[in-house]
C-alpha positions in Angstrom: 131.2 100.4 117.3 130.7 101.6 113.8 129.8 105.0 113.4 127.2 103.6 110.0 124.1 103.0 111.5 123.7 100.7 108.3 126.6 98.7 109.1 125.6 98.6 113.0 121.9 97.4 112.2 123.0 95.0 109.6 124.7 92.9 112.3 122.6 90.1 113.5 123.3 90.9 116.9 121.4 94.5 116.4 119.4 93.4 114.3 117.2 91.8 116.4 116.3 95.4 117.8 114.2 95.7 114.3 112.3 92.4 114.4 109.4 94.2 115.6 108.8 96.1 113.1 108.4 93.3 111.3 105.5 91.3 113.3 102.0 91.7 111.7 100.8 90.9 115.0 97.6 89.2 116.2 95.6 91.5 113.6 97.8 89.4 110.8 97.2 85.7 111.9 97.0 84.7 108.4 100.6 86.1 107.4 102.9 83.6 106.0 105.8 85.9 106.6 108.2 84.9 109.7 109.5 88.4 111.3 112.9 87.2 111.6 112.8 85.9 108.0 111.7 88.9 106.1 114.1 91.6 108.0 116.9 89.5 106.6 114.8 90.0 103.2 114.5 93.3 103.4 117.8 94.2 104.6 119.0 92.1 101.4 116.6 93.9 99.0 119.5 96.8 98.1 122.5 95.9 99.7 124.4 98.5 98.1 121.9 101.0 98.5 119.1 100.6 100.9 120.1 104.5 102.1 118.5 105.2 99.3 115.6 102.8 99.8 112.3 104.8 101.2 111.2 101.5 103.5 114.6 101.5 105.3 114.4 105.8 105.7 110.7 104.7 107.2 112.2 102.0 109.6 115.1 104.0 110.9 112.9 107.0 111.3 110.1 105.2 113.3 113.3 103.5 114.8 114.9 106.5 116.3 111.1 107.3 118.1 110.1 104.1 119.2 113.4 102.1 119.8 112.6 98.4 119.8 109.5 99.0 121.4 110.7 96.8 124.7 109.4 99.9 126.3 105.9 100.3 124.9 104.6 98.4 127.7 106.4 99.8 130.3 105.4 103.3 129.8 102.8 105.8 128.8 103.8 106.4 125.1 101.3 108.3 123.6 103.1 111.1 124.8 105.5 110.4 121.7 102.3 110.5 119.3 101.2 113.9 120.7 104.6 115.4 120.1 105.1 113.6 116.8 101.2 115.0 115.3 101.3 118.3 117.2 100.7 120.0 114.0 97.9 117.9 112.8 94.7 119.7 112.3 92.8 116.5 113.8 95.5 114.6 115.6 95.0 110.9 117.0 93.9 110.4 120.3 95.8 107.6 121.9 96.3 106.7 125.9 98.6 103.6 124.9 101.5 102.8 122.1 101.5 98.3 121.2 102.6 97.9 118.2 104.5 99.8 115.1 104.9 98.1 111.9 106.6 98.2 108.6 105.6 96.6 105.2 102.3 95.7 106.1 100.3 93.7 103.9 96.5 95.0 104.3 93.3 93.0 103.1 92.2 92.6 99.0 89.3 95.0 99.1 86.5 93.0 97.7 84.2 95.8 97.7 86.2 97.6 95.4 86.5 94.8 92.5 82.4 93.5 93.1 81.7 97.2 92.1 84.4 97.7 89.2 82.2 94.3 87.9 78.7 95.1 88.3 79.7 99.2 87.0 82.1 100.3 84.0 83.4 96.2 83.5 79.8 95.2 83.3 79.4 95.5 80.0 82.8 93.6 78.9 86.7 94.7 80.0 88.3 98.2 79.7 91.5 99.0 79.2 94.1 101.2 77.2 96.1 98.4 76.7 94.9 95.5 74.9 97.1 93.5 76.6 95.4 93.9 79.8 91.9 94.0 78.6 92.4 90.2 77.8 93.4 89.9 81.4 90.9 91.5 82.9 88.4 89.5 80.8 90.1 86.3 82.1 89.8 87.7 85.7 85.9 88.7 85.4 84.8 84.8 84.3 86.8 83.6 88.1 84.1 83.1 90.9 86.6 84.9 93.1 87.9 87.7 91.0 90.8 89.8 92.3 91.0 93.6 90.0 93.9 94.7 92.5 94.9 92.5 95.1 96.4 93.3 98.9 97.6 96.7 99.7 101.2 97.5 100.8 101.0 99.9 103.4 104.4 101.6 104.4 104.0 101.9 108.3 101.1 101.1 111.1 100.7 102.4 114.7 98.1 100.4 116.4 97.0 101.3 120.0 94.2 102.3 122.2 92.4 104.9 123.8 91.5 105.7 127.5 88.8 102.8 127.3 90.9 100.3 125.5 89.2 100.8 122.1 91.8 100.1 119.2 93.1 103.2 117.2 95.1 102.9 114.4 97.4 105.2 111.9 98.0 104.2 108.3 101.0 106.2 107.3 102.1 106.4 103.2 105.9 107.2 103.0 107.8 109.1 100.1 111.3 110.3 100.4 112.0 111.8 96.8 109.4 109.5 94.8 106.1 110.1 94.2 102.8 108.4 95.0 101.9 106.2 92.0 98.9 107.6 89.7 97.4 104.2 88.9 97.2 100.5 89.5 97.2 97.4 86.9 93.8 97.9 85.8 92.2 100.9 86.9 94.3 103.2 85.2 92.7 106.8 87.0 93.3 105.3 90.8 96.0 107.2 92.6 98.3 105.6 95.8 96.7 108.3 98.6 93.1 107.2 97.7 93.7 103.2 97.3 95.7 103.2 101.1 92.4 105.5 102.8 90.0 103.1 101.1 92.1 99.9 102.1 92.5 101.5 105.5 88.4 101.8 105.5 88.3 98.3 104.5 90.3 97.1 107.0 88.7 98.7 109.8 85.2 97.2 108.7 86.8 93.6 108.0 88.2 93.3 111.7 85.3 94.7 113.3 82.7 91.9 114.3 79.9 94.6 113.5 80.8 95.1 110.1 81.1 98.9 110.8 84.4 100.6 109.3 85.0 102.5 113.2 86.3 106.0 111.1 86.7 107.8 114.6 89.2 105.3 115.5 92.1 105.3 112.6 93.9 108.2 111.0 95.5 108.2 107.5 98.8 110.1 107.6 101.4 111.2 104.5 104.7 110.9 105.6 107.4 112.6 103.6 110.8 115.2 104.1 109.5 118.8 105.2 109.9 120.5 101.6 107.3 118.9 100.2 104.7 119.3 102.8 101.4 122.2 101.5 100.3 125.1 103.3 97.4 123.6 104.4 99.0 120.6 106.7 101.5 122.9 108.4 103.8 124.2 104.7 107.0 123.6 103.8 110.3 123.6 105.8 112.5 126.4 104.7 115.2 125.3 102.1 117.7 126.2 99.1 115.0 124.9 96.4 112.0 127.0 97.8 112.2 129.5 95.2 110.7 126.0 93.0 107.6 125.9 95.0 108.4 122.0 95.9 105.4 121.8 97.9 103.9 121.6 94.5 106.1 119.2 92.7 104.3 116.2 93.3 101.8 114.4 92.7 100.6 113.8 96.3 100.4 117.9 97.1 97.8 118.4 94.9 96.0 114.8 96.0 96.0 115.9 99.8 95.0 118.9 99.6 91.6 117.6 97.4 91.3 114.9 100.4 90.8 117.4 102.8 87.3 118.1 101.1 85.2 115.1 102.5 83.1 114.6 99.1 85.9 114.5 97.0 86.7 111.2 99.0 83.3 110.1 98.9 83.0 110.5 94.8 86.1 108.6 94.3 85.2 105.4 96.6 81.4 104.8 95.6 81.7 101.5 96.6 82.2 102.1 100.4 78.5 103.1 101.6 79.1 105.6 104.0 77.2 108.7 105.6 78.3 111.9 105.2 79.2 112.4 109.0 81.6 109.5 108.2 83.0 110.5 105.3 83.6 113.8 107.1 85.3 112.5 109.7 88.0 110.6 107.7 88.7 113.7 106.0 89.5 115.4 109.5 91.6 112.2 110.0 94.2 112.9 107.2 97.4 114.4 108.1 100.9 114.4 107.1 104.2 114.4 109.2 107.9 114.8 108.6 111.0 113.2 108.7 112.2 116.3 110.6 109.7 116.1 112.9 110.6 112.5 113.5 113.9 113.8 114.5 112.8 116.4 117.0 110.3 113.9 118.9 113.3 111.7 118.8 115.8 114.0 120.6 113.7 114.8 122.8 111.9 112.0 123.6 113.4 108.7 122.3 112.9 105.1 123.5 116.7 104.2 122.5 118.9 104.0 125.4 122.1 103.9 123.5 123.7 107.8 123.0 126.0 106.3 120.6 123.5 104.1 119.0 121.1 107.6 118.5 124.0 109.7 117.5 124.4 107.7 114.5 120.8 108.0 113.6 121.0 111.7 113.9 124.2 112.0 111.7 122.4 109.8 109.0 119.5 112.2 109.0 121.2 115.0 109.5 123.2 113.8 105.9 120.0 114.4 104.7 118.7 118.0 105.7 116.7 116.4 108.3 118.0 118.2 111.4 
């Protein structure tokens, strides 16, 4: 056996263990992505690097917790959600574990581009860039205008509570990069913001009621411990502490203002909420660690295979992470 967890999972033959990871599920009918297909995509998106590559550091981390989630089914795995979100102010309450996926591809939020036209683009495009004002201007005479298109969310835990009422956790994921500052053309929208208002989207789309269910889905930052602020648990202790990285990015200053319930609410005035609701989602942001990933996944990991989990820890533990 190889002692690179790379090398081992790039085999077809273990490869397979992944290919659920990749299945949208029956929340993603309309998907035109194969599972099978697009792990053999992604696994040739670096193949000289993808240790470097944040999506593959998400995979093997939700990987070393959840194994290949054979044994969802079998078990009572919200135990492994409990341990992983100890920390969390608010964390989510979950009796059952179905489903955890990668690179999900969430709905266009139509909302958000009917409001950018009838608001600030109602009198004619806006941009810096010339270049992309004549876009936009193509874009607002289209009877089905798109200002932003779907949303590529990192990771999703999907479940249900005691009374088989869905729950699910959006989770962003940064390794060393940070959360982008804007999108094509609205140049003052950060990452965090766009993924909790797709996420609010998504939860009204697929409910028959039309009502966005914000007691039943958690956003969740998911980054290495150095980075984390004070206010979701702090930093992990490390050489570069005396640089204050737990304010070196974007995304510490970002979750920290979502914490404040208006501060979400001023910056999504197209999602007509109350403000119980909008308080609520604010209790239901978080943030978790690779590290912590580890410790849940000594402890408690769905991989059978000691060799096949000791190369996970040696990769993490390359990294700082244990």
């Amino acid at each position: 056996m190889s002692k690179n967890i790379i090398e081992y999972l790039n085999l077809k033959e273990n490869r397979s263990k992944l290919d659920k990871y990749f299945d949208q599920g029956s929340l993603f009918k309309d998907s035109k992505r194969k599972p099978k297909e697009w792990s053999e995509e992604y696994f040739k998106k670096y193949p000289n690097r993808i240790d470097h590559d944040e999506p593959w550091l998400t995979l093997l981390g939700l990987y070393s917790v959840f194994g290949d989630q054979s044994m969802l089914n079998d078990t009572d795995s919200s135990y492994l959600l409990k341990e992983l979100f100890d920390s969390a102010l608010h964390p989510p309450t979950f009796e059952t574990v179905s489903d955890v996926t990668v690179e999900v591809i969430l709905p266009e939020i139509r909302s958000y581009s009917e409001y950018l036209k009838s608001t600030f683009l109602k009198e004619g495009a806006y941009h810096p860039y010339p270049d992309r004002k004549s876009i936009i201007e193509e874009k607002l005479n289209k009877e089905k205008m798109s200002l932003e298109g779907n949303t590529n969310l990192d990771a999703l835990i999907s479940g249900s509570d005691v009374d088989g009422k869905d729950k699910f956790i959006f989770i962003e994921a940064k390794y060393l990069a940070d959360v982008s500052k804007d999108t094509t053309y609205n140049t003052v929208r950060d990452q965090i913001i766009r993924n909790i208002d797709a996420a609010i989207y998504f939860m009204r789309e697929t409910n028959d009621e039309k009502n966005p269910r914000v007691d039943d889905f958690w956003f969740y930052l998911l980054t290495p411990g150095i980075f984390r602020t004070k206010s979701f648990g702090g930093p992990t202790t490390n050489p570069l502490k005396v640089y204050r990285p737990e304010k070196s990015r974007l995304y510490c200053y970002k979750m920290e203002e979502y914490l404040e319930w208006r501060n979400i609410r001023d910056v999504l005035p197209h999602q007509h909420l109350k403000d119980e609701e909008w308080e609520t989602i604010a209790n239901h942001i978080g943030w978790f660690t690779f590290e912590e990933m580890m410790v849940v996944s000594k402890k408690y990991s769905l991989i059978p295979d000691a060799a096949e989990k000791q190369m996970i820890y040696d990769f993490f533990a390359a990294r700082f992470m244990i």
